[in-house]
C-alpha positions as CSV (number, residue, x, y, z in Angstrom):
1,X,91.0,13.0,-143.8
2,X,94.2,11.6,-142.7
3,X,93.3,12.0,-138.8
4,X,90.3,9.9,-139.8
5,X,92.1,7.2,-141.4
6,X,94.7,7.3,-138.6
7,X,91.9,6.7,-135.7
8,X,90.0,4.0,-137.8
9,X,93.1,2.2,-138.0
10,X,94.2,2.3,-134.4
11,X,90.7,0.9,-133.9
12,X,90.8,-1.4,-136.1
13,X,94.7,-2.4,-134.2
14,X,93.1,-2.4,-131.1
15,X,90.3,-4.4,-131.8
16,X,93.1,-7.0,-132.9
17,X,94.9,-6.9,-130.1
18,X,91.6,-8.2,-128.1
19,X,91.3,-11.3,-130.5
20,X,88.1,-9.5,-132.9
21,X,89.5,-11.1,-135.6
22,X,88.8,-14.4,-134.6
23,X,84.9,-15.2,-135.3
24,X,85.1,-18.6,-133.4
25,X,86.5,-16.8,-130.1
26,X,83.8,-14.0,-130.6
27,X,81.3,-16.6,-130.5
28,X,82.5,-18.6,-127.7
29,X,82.6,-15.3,-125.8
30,X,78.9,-14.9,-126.7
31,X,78.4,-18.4,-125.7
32,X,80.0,-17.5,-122.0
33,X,78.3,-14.8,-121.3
34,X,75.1,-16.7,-121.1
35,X,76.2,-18.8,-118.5
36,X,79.3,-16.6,-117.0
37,X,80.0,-12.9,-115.3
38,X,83.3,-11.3,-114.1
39,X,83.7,-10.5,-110.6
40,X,82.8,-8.4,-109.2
41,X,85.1,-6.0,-107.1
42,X,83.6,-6.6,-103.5
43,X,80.4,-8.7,-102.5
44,X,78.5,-5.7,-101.9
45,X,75.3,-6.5,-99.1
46,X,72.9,-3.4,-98.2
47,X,72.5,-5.3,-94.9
48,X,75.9,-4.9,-94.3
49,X,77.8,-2.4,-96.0
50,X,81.3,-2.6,-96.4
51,X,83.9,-0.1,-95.1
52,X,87.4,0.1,-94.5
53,X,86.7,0.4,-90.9
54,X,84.9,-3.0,-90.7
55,X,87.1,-5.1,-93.2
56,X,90.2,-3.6,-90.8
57,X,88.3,-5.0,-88.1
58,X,87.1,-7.8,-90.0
59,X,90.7,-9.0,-91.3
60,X,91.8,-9.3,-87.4
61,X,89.1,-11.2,-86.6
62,X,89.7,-13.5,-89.4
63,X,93.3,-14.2,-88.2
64,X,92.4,-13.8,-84.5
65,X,93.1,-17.1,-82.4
66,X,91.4,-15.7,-79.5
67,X,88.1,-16.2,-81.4
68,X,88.6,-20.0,-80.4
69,X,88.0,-21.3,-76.8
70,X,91.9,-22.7,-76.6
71,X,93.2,-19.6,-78.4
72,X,95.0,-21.4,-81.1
73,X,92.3,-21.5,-84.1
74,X,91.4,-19.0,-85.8
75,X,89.2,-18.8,-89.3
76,X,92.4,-18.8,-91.1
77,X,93.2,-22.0,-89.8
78,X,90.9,-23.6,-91.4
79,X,90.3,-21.4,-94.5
80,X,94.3,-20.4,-94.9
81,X,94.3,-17.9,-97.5
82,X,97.7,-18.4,-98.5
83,X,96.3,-21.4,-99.3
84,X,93.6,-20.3,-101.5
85,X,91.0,-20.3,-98.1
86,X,91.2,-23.8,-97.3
87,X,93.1,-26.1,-95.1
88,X,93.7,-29.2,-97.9
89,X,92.5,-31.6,-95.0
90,X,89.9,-33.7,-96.9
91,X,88.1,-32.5,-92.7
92,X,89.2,-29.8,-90.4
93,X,90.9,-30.4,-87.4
94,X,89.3,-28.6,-84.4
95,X,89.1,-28.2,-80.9
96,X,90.9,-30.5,-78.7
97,X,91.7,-32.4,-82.3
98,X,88.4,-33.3,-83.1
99,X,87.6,-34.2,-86.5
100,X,85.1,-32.2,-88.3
101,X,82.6,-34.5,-90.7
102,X,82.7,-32.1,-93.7
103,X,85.5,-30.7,-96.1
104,X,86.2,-26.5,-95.4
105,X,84.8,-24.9,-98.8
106,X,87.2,-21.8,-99.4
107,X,86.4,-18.1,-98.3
108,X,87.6,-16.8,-101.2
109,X,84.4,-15.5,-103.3
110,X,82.0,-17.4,-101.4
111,X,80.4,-14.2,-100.5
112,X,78.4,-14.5,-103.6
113,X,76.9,-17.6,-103.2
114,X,73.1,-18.6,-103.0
115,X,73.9,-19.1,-99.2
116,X,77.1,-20.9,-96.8
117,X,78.1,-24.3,-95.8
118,X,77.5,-27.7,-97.7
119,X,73.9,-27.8,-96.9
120,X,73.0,-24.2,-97.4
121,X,71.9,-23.6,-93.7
122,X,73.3,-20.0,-93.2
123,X,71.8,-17.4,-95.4
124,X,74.6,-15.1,-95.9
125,X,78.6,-14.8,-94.6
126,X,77.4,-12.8,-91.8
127,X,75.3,-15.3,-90.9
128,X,77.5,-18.4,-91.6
129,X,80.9,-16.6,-89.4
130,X,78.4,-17.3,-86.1
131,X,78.5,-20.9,-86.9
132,X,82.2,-22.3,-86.4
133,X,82.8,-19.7,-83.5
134,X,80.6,-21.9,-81.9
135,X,80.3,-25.1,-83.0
136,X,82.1,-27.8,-80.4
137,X,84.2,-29.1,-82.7
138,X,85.7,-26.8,-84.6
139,X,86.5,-23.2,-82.0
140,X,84.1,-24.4,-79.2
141,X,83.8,-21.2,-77.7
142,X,80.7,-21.0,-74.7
143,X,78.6,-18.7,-76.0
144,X,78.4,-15.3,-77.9
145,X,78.8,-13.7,-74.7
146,X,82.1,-15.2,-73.6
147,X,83.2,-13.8,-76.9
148,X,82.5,-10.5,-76.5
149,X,83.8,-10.7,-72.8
150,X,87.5,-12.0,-74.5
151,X,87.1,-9.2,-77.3
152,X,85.9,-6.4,-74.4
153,X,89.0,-7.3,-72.5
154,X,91.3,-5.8,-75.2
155,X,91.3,-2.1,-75.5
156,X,92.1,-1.8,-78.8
157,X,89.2,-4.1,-80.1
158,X,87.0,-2.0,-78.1
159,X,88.6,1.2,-79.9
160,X,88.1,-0.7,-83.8
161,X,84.6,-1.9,-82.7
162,X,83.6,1.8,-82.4
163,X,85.0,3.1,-85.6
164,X,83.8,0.1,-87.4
165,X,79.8,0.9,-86.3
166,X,79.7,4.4,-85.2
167,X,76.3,5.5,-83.9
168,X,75.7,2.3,-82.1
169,X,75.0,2.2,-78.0
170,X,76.8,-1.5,-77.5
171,X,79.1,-1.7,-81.2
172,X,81.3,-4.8,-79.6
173,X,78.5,-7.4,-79.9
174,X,78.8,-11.1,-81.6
175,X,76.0,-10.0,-84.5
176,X,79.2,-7.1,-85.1
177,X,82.0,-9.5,-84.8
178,X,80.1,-11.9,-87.9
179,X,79.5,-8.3,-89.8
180,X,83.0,-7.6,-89.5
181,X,84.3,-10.8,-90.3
182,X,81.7,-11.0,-93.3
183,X,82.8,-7.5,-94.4
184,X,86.5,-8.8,-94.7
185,X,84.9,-11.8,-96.8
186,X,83.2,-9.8,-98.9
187,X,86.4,-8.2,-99.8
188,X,87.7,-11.5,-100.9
189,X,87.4,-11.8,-104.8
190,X,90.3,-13.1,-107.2
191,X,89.6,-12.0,-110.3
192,X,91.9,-14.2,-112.9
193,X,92.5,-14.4,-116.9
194,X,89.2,-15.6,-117.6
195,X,87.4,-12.8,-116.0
196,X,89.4,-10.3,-118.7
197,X,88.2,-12.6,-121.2
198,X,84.6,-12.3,-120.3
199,X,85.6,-8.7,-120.2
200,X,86.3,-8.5,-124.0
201,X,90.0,-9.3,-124.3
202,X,89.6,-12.6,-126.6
203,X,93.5,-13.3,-126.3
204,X,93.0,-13.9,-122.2
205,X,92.9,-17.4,-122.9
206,X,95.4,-20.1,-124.6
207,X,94.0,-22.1,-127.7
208,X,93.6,-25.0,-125.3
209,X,91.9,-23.0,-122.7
210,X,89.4,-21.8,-125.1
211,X,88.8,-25.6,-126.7
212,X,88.1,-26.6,-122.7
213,X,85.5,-24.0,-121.9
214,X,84.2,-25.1,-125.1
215,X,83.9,-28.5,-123.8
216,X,83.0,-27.4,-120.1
217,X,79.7,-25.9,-122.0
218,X,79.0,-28.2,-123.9
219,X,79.2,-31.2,-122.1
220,X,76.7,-29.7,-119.3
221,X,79.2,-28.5,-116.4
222,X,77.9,-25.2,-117.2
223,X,74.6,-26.2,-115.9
224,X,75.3,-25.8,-112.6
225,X,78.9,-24.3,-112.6
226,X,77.5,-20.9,-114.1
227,X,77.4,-17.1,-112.4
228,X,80.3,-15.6,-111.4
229,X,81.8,-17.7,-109.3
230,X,81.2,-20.6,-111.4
231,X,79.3,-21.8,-108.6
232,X,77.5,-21.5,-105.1
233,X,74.1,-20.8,-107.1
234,X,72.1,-23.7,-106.7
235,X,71.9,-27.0,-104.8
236,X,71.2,-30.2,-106.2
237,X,71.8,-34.0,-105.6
238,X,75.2,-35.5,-105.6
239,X,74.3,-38.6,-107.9
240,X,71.9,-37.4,-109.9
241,X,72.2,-40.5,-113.1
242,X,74.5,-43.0,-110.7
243,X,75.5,-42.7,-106.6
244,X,78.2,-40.8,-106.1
245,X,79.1,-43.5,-103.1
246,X,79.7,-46.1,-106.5
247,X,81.5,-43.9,-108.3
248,X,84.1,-42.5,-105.4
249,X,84.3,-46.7,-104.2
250,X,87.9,-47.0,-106.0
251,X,89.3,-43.6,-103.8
252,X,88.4,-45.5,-100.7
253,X,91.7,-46.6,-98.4
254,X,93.2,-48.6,-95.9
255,X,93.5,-45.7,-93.9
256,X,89.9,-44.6,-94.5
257,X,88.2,-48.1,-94.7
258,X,84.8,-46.4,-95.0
259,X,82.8,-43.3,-95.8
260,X,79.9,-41.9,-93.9
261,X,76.4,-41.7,-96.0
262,X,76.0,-37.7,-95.9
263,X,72.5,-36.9,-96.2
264,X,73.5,-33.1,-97.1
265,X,70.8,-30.8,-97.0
266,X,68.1,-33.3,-95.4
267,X,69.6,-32.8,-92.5
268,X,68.6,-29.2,-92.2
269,X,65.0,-29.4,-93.9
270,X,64.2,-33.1,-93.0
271,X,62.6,-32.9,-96.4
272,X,63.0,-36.1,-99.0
273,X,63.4,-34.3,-101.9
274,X,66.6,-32.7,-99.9
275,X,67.9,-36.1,-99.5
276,X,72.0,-36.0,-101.1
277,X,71.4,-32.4,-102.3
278,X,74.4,-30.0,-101.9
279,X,75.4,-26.6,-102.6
280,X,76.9,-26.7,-106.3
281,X,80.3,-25.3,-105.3
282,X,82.1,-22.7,-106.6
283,X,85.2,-23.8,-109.6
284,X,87.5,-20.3,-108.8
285,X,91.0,-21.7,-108.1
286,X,89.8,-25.3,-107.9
287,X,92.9,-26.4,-109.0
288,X,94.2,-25.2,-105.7
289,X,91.5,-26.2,-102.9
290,X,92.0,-29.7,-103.2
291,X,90.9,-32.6,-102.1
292,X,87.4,-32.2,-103.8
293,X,83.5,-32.4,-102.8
294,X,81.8,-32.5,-99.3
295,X,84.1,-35.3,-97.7
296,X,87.2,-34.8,-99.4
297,X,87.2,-37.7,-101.1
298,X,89.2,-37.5,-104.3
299,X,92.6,-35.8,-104.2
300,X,93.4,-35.8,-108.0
301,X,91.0,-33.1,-109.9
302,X,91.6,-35.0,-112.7
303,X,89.6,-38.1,-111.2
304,X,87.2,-35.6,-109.5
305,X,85.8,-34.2,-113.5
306,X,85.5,-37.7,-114.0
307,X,83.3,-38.3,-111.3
308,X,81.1,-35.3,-111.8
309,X,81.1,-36.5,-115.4
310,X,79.2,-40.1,-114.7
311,X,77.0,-39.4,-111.5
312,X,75.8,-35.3,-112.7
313,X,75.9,-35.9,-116.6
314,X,76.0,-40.0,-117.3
315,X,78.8,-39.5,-119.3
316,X,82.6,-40.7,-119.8
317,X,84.8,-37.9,-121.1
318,X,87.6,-38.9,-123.2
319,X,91.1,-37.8,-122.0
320,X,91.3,-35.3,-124.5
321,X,88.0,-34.0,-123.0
322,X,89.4,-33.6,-119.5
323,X,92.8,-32.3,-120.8
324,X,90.9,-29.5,-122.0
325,X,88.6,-29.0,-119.6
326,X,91.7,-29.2,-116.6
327,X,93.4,-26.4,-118.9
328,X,90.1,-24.0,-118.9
329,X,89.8,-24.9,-114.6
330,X,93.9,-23.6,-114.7
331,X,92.9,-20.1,-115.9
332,X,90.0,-19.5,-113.0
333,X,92.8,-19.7,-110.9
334,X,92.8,-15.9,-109.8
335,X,95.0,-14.1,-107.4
336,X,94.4,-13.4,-103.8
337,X,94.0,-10.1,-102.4
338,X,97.3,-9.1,-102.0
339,X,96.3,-7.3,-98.5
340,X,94.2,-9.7,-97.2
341,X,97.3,-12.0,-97.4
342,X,99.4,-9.3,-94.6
343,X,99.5,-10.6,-91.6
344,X,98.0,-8.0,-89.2
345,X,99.4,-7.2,-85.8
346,X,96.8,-8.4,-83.3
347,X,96.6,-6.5,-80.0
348,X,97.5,-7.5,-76.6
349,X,95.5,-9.7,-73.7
350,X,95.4,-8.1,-70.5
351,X,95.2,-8.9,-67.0
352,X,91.6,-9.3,-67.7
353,X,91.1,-11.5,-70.3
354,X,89.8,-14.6,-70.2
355,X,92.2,-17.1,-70.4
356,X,92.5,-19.7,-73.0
357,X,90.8,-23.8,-72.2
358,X,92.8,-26.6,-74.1
């Protein structure tokens, strides 16, 4: 009888120690869960499975300069992920110092969004590491096949490629450089306080963090910042009650006189209803990836809730309101993989490698 008593009470301590005793945390835990998941571990894909040979592979593609036509940028240069996968340009800097029109969305969990970039046009990660590669402006390389001539050049790449996708004929081809890369991405979660308190462990968050997911539901942020990533599910117009060129007006500069009209995702689809509509992105470590939205606009994340507040919702929040809210937004800041963050030690040229063009 005593052994009974003794494991009902350690129960009973343990289920005190994860905040059970408090009713109005149980049910804002309920609340969450409707709109809210953990992370997961990796961003699994059956197209593209992940292995320790590929995210090996993957991780020294990410950092690998020679992906880039002058052999100075590398993915990491824009999407630094010792600083939380962005660059905290409000654009990228590219190729011969060209300016790129949109703000770099971190790496860092994106793998489990509805689809990549701004206006949604790759699919996947696999899919979106072919774009920048390429692109003019941002690593300008020729063509996939000059890439795989640099790569082929390089023994040990050729070695990596092999082990990474066994079985295949050709393994060092561009559609297996973006796998690997992806693979890496995929690997790229950062789990943080809040995902424990989804988890069941009530005392995760402050009194004040708890109060601001409170009011991050129940104001409507939750409507589109929901999943996992709190994030990256959806698309939908920037200005949906008032134009988000109005309500940004004040942020504009003497040193940035105007701001381009982005038509986001029109510009893919050339469909109306597209016209302003954006990928809702994701809130993990937000208070990190500054400056905010497509263009970089607002600096100060403070002003940014604001903003969100009156062209999303129609609604000015009190300070209190965003006090709250910017304490819940602190505790989705997550850590990054600690060996993702290890610089690896990238293999020689050789006499027959291309050289860099700058």
């Amino acid at each position: 009888m005593k052994k009974a008593v003794a494991v009902v009470a350690v129960a009973v301590g343990g289920a005190l120690l994860m905040g059970a005793g408090n009713p109005e945390d149980a049910k804002l835990l309920e609340e969450a869960r409707k709109y809210f998941q953990p992370l997961p571990k990796v961003a699994e894909s059956k197209d593209n499975p992940v292995t320790p040979e590929k995210v090996k592979l993957g991780k020294m593609l990410y950092y690998e300069p020679r992906l880039s036509k002058s052999g100075l940028i590398s993915c990491n240069t824009c999407h630094n992920l010792a600083t939380y996968g962005v660059d905290n340009l409000p654009t990228s800097v590219g190729h011969r110092w060209q300016i790129g029109p949109r703000n770099a969305p971190t790496t860092l969990n994106a793998a489990l969004h509805v689809a990549q970039f701004w206006d949604g046009r790759a699919k996947d990660v696999e899919e979106q590491a072919k774009g920048p590669i390429l692109n003019p402006i941002e690593m300008a390389m020729d063509s996939p096949e000059e890439v795989v001539k640099r790569l082929s050049s390089i023994p040990e790449y050729v070695k990596l490629f092999k082990e990474a996708f066994p079985g295949e004929k050709n393994p060092l081809n561009y559609d297996n450089v973006a796998k690997a890369i992806a693979a890496f991405e995929r690997t790229l979660m950062t789990p943080s306080r809040f995902d424990r308190f989804l988890k069941g462990d009530l005392n995760a968050l402050t009194k004040k963090e708890k109060e601001g997911l409170k009011t991050f539901i129940e104001v409507g942020c939750a409507s589109c910042h929901n999943g996992p990533a709190l994030g990256g599910k959806m698309f939908t117009r920037f200005g949906i009650v008032e134009a988000y060129w109005n309500a940004t007006r004040e942020y504009v500069t003497l040193e940035k006189p105007t701001m381009p009209m982005d038509v986001g995702k029109f510009a893919v689809t050339h469909k109306e209803e597209d016209l302003y509509v954006f990928k809702v992105p994701s809130l993990r470590n937000i208070t990190r990836t500054y400056p905010y939205f497509h263009d970089g606009s607002v600096w100060n994340l403070e002003d940014a809730i604001q903003v969100m507040a009156k062209v999303q919702l129609g609604k000015e929040l009190t300070k209190d309101q965003v006090d709250k809210i910017m304490a819940f937004l602190k505790a989705l800041e997550g850590e990054v993989p600690k060996e993702a963050l290890e610089l690896p030690v990238l293999p020689p040229s050789t006499p027959k490698t291309p050289r860099p063009v700058r």
